[in-house]
N, CA, C and O atoms as a printed pandas DataFrame, in Angstrom:
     atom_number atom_name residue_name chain_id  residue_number  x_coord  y_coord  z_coord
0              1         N          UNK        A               1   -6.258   35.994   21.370
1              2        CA          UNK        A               1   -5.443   35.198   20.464
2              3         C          UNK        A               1   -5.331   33.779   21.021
3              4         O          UNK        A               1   -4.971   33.569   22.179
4              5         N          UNK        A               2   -5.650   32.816   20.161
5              6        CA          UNK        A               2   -5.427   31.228   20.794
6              7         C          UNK        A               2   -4.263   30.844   20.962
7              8         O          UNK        A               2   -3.430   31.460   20.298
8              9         N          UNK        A               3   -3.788   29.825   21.789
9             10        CA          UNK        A               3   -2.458   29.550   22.217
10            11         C          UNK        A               3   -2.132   28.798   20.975
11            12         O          UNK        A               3   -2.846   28.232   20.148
12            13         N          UNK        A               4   -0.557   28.990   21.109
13            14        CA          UNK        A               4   -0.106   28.346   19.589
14            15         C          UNK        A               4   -0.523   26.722   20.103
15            16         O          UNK        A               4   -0.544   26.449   21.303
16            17         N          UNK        A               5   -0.794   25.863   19.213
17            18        CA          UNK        A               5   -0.818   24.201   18.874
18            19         C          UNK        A               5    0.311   23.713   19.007
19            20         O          UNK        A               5    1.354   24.111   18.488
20            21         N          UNK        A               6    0.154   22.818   19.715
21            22        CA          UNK        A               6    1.837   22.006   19.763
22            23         C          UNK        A               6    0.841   20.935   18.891
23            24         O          UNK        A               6   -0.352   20.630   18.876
24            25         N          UNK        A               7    2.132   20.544   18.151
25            26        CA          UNK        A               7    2.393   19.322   17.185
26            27         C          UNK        A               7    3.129   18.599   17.285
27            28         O          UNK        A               7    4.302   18.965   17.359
28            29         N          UNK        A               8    2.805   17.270   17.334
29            30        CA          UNK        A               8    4.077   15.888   17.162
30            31         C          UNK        A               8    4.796   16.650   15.717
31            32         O          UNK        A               8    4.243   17.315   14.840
32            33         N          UNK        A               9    6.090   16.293   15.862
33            34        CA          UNK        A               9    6.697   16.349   15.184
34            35         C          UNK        A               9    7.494   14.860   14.425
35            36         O          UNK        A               9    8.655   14.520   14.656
36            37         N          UNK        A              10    6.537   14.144   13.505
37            38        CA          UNK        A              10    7.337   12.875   13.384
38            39         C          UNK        A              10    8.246   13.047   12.917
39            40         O          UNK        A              10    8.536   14.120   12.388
40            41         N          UNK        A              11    9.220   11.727   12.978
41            42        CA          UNK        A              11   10.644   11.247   12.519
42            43         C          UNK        A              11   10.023   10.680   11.032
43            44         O          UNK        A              11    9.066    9.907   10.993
44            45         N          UNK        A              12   10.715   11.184    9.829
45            46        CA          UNK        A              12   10.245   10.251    9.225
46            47         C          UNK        A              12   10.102    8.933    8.579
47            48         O          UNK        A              12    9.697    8.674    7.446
48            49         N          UNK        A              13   10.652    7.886    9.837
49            50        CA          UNK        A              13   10.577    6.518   10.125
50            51         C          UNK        A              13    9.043    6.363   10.301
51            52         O          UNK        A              13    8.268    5.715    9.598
52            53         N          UNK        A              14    8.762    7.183   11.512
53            54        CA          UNK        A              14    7.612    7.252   12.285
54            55         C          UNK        A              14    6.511    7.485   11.372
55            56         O          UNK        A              14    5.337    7.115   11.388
56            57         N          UNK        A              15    7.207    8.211   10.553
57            58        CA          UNK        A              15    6.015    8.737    8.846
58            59         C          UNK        A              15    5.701    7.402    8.175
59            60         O          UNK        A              15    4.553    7.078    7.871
60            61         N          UNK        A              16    6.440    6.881    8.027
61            62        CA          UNK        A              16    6.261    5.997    7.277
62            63         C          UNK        A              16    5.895    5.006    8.068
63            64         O          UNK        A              16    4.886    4.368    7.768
64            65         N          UNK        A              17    6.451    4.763    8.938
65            66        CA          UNK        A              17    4.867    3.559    9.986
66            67         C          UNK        A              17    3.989    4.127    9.964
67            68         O          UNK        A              17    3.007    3.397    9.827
68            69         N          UNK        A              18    3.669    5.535   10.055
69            70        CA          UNK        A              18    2.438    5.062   10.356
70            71         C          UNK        A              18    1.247    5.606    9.052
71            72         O          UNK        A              18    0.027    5.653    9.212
72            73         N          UNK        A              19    2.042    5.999    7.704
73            74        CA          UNK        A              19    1.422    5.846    6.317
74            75         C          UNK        A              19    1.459    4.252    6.467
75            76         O          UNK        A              19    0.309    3.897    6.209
76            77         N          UNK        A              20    2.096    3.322    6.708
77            78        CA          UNK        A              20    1.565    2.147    6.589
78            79         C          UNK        A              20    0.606    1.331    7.163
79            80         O          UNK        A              20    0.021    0.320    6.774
80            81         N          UNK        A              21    0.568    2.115    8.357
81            82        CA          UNK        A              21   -0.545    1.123    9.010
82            83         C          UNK        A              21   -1.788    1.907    8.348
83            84         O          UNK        A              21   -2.655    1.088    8.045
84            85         N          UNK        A              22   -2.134    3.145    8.047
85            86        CA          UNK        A              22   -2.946    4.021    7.761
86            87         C          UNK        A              22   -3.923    3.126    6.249
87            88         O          UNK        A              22   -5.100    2.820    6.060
88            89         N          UNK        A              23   -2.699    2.994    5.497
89            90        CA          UNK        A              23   -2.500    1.924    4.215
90            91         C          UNK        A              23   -3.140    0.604    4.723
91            92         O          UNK        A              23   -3.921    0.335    3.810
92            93         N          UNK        A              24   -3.196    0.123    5.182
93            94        CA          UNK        A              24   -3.558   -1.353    5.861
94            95         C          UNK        A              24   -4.886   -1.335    6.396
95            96         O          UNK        A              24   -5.849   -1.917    5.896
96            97         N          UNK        A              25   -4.893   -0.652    7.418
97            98        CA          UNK        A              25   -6.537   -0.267    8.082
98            99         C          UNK        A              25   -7.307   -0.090    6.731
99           100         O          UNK        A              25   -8.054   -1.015    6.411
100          101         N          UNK        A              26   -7.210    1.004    5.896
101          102        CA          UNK        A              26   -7.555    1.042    4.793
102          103         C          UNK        A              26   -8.098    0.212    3.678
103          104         O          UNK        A              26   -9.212    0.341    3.170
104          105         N          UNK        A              27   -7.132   -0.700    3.340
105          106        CA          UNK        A              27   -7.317   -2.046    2.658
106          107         C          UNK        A              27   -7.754   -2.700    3.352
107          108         O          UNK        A              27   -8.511   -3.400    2.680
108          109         N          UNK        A              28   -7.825   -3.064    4.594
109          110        CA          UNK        A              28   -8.274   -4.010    5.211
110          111         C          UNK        A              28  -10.309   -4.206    5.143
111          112         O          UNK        A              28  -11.157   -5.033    4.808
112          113         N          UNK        A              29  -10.188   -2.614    5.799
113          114        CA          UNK        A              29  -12.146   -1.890    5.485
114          115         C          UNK        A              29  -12.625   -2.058    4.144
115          116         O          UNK        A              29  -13.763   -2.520    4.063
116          117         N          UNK        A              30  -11.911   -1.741    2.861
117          118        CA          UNK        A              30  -12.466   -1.700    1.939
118          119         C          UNK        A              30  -12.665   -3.154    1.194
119          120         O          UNK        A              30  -13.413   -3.438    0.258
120          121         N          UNK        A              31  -11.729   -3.988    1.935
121          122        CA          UNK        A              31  -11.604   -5.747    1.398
122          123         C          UNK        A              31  -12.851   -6.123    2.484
123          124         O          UNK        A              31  -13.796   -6.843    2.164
124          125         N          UNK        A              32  -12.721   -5.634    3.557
125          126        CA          UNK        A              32  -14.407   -5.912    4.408
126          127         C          UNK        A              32  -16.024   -5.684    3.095
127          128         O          UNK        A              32  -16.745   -6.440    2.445
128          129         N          UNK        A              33  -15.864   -3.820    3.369
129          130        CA          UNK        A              33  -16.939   -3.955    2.090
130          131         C          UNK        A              33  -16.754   -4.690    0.915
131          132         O          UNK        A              33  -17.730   -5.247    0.411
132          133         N          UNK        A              34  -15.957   -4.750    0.547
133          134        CA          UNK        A              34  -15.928   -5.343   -0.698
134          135         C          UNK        A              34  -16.664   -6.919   -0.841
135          136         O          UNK        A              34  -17.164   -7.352   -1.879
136          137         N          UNK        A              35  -16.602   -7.527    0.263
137          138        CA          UNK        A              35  -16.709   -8.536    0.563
138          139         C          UNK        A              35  -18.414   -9.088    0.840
139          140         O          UNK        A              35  -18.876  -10.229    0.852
140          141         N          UNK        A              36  -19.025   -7.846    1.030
141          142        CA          UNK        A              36  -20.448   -7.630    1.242
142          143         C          UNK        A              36  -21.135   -6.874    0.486
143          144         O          UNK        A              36  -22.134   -6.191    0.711
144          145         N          UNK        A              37  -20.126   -7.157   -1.033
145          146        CA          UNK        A              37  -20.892   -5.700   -2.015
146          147         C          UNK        A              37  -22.197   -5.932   -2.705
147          148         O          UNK        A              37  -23.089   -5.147   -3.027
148          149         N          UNK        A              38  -22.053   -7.344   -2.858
149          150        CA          UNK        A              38  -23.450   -8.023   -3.429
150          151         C          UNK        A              38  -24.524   -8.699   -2.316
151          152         O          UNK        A              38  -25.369   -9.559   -2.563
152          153         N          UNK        A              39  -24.251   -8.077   -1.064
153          154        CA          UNK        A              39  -25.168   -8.896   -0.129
154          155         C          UNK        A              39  -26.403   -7.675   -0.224
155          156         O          UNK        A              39  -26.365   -6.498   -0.584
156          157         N          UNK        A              40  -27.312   -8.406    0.193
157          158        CA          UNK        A              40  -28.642   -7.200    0.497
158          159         C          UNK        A              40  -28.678   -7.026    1.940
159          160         O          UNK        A              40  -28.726   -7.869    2.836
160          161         N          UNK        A              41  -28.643   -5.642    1.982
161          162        CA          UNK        A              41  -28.450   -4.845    3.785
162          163         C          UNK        A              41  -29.303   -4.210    4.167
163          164         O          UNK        A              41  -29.898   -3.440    3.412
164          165         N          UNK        A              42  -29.583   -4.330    5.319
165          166        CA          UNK        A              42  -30.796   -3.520    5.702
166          167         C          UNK        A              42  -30.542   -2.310    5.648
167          168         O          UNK        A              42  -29.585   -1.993    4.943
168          169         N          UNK        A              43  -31.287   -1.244    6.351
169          170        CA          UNK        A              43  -30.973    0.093    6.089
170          171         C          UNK        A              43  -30.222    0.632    7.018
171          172         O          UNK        A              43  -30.023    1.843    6.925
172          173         N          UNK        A              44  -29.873    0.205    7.665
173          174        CA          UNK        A              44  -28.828    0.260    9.460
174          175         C          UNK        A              44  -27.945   -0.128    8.551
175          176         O          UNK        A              44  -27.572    0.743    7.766
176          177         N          UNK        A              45  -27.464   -1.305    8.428
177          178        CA          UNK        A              45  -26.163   -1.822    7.682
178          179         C          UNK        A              45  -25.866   -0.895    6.585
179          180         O          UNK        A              45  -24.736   -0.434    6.423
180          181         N          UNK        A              46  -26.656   -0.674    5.986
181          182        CA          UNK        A              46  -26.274    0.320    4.524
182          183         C          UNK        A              46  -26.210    2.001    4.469
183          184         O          UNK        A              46  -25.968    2.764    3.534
184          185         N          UNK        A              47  -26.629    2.306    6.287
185          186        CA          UNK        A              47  -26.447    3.417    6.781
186          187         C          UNK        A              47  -24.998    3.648    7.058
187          188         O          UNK        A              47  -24.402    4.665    6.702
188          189         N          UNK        A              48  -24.180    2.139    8.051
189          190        CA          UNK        A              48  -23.043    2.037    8.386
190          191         C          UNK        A              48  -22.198    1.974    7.431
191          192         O          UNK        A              48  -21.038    2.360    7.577
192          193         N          UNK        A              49  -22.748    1.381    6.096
193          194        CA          UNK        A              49  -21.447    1.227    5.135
194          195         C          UNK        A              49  -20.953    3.153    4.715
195          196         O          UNK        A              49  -19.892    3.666    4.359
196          197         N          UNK        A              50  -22.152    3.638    4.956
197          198        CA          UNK        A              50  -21.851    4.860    4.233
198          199         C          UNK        A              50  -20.690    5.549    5.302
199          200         O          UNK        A              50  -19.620    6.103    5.052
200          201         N          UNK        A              51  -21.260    5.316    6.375
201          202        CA          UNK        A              51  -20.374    6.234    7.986
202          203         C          UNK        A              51  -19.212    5.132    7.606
203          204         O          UNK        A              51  -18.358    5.493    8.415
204          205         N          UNK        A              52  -18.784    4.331    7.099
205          206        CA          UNK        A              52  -17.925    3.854    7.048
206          207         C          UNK        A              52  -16.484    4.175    6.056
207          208         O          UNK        A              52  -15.282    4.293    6.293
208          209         N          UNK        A              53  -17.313    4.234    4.893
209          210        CA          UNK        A              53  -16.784    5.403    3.679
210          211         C          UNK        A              53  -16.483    6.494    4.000
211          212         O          UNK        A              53  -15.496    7.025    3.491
212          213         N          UNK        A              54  -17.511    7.353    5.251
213          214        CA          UNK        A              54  -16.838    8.744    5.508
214          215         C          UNK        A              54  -15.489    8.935    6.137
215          216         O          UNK        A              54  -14.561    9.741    6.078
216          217         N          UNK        A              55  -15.842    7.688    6.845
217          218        CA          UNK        A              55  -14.407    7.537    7.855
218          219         C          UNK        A              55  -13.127    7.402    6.942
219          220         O          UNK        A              55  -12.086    8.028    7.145
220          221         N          UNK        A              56  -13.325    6.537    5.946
221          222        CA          UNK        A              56  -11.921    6.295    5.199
222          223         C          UNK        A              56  -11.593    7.391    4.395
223          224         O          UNK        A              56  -10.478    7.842    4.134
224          225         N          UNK        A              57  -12.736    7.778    4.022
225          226        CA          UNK        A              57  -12.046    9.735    3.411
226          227         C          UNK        A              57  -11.846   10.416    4.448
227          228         O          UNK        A              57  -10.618   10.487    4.389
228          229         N          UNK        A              58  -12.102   10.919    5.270
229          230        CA          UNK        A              58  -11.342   11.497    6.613
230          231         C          UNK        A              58  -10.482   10.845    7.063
231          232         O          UNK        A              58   -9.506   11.469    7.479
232          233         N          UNK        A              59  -10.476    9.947    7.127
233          234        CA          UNK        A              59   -8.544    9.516    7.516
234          235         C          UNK        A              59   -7.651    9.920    5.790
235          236         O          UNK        A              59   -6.747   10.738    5.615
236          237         N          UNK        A              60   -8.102    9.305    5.086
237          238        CA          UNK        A              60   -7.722   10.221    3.185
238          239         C          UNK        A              60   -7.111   11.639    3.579
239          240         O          UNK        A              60   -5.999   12.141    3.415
240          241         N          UNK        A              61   -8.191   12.038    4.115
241          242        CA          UNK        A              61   -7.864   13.730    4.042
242          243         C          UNK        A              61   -6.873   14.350    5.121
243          244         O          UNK        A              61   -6.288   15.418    4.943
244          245         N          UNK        A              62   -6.748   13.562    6.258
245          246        CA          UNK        A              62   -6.348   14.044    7.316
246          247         C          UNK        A              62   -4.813   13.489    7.258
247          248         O          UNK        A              62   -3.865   14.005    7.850
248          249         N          UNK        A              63   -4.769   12.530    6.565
249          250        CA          UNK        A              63   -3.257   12.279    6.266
250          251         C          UNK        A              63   -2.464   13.209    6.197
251          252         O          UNK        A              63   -1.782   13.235    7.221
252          253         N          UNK        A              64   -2.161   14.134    5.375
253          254        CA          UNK        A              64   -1.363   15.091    5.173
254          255         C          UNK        A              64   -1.120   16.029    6.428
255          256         O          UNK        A              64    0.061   16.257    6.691
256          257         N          UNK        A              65   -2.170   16.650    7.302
257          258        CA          UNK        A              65   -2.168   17.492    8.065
258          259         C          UNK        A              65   -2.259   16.403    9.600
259          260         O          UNK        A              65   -1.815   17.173   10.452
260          261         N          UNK        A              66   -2.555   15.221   10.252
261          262        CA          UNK        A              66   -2.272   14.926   11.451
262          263         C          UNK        A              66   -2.322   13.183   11.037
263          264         O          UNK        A              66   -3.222   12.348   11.128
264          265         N          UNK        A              67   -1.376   13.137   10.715
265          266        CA          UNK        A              67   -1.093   11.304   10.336
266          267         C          UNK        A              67   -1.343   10.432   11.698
267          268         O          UNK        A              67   -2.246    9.604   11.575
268          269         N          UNK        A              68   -0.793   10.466   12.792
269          270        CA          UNK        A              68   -1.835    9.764   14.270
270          271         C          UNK        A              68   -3.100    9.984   14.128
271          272         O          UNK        A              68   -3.789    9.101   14.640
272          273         N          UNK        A              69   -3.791   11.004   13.522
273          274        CA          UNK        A              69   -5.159   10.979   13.875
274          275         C          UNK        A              69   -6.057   10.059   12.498
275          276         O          UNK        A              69   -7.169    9.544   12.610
276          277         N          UNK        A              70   -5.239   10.066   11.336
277          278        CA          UNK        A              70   -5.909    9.508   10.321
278          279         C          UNK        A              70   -5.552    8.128   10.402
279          280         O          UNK        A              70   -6.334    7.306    9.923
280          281         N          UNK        A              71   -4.114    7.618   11.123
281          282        CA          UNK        A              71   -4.237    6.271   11.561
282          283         C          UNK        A              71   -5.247    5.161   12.549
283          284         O          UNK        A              71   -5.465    3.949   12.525
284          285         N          UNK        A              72   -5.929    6.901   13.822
285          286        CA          UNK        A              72   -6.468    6.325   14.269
286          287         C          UNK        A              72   -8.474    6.035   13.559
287          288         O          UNK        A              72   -9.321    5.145   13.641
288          289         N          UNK        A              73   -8.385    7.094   13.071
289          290        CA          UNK        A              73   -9.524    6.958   11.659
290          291         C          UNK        A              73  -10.166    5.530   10.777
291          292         O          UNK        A              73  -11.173    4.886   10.483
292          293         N          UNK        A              74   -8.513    5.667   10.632
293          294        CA          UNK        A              74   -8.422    4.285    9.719
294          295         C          UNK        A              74   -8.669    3.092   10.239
295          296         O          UNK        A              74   -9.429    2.373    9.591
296          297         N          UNK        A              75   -8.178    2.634   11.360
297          298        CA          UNK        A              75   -8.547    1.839   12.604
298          299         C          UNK        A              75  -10.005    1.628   12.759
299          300         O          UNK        A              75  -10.518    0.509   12.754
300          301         N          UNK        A              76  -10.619    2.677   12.888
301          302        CA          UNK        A              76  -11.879    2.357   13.167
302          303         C          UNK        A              76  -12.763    2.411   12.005
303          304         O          UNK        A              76  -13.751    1.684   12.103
304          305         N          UNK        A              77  -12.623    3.286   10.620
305          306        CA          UNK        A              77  -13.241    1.963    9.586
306          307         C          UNK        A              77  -13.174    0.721    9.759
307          308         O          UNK        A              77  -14.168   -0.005    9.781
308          309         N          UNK        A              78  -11.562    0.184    9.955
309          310        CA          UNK        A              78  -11.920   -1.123    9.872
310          311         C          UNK        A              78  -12.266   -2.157   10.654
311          312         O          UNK        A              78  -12.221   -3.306   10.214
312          313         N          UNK        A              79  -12.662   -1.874   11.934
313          314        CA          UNK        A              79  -12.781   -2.533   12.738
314          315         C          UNK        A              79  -14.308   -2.451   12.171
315          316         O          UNK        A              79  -14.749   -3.549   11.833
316          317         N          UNK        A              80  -15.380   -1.116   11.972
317          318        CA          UNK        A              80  -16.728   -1.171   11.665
318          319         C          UNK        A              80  -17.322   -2.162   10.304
319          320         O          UNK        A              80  -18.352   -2.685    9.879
320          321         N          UNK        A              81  -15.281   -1.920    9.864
321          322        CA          UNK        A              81  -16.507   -2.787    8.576
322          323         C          UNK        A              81  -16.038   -4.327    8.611
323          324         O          UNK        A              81  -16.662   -5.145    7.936
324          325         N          UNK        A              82  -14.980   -4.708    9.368
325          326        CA          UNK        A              82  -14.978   -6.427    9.618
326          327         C          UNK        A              82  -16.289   -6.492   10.911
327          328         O          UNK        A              82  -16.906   -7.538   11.110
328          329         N          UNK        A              83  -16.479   -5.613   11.456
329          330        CA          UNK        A              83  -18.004   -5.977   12.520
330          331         C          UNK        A              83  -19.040   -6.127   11.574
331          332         O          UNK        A              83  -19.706   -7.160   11.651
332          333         N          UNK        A              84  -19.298   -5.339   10.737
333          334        CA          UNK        A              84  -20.706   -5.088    9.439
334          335         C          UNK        A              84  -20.225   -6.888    8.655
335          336         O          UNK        A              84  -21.080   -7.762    8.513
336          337         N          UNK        A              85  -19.333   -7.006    8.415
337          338        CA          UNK        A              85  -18.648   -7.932    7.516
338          339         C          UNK        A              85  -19.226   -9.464    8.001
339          340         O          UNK        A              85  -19.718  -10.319    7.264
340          341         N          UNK        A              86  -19.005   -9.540    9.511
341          342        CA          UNK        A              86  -19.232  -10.540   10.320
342          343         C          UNK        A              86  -20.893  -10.506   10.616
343          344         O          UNK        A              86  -21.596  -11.515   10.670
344          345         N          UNK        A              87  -21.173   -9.677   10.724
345          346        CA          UNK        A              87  -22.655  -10.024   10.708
346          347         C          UNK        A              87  -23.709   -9.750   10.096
347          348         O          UNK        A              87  -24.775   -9.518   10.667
348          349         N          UNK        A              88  -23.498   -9.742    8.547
349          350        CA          UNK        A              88  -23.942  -10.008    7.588
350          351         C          UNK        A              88  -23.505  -11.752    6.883
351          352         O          UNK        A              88  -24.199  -12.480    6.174
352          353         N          UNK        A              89  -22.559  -11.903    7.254
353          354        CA          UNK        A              89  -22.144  -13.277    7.001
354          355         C          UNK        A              89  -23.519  -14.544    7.150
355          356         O          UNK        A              89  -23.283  -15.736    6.957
C-alpha cells in the first residue's frame, strides 16, 4: 500500500494568489504567441509554440487538483514564449 500524500493545504487567500498569478503567466504566454501569430517560424519555433500550448493546458488542468504546481507550469509557458517572442522579433 503507498504512503498516504501529504498535501499543502491552502488558505484561501493563498488560493487566490496564486489563481492569480496562474491567470497572469497565462495571459502573459498567450499575448507572447499572439504576438508572433502572423510571423513565419521555423520548425523548432513552431515545434515550441506547440510544447508551449501543452504547457498552458497542463497548468489549465492541474489547477483544480495542485494549484503550486500549475502556477509553476504557467511560469514556464511564459517565460518560453516571451524567449520564442524575442527571438523571432
Amino acid at each position: 500500500m503507498p504512503p498516504p500524500q501529504l498535501v499543502d493545504i491552502e488558505t484561501p487567500e493563498k488560493q487566490r494568489q496564486l489563481n492569480a498569478a496562474v491567470d497572469q503567466s497565462l495571459s502573459h504566454a498567450q499575448a507572447s504567441l499572439a504576438g508572433i501569430a502572423n510571423r513565419t517560424l521555423t520548425k523548432d519555433q513552431q515545434g515550441l509554440v506547440e510544447q508551449i500550448r501543452n504547457i498552458m493546458q497542463q497548468a489549465e488542468a492541474s489547477r483544480s487538483s495542485d494549484l503550486p504546481g500549475a502556477k509553476s507550469l504557467a511560469e514556464r509557458a511564459e517565460v518560453l514564449a516571451k524567449d520564442l517572442a524575442a527571438s523571432v522579433r
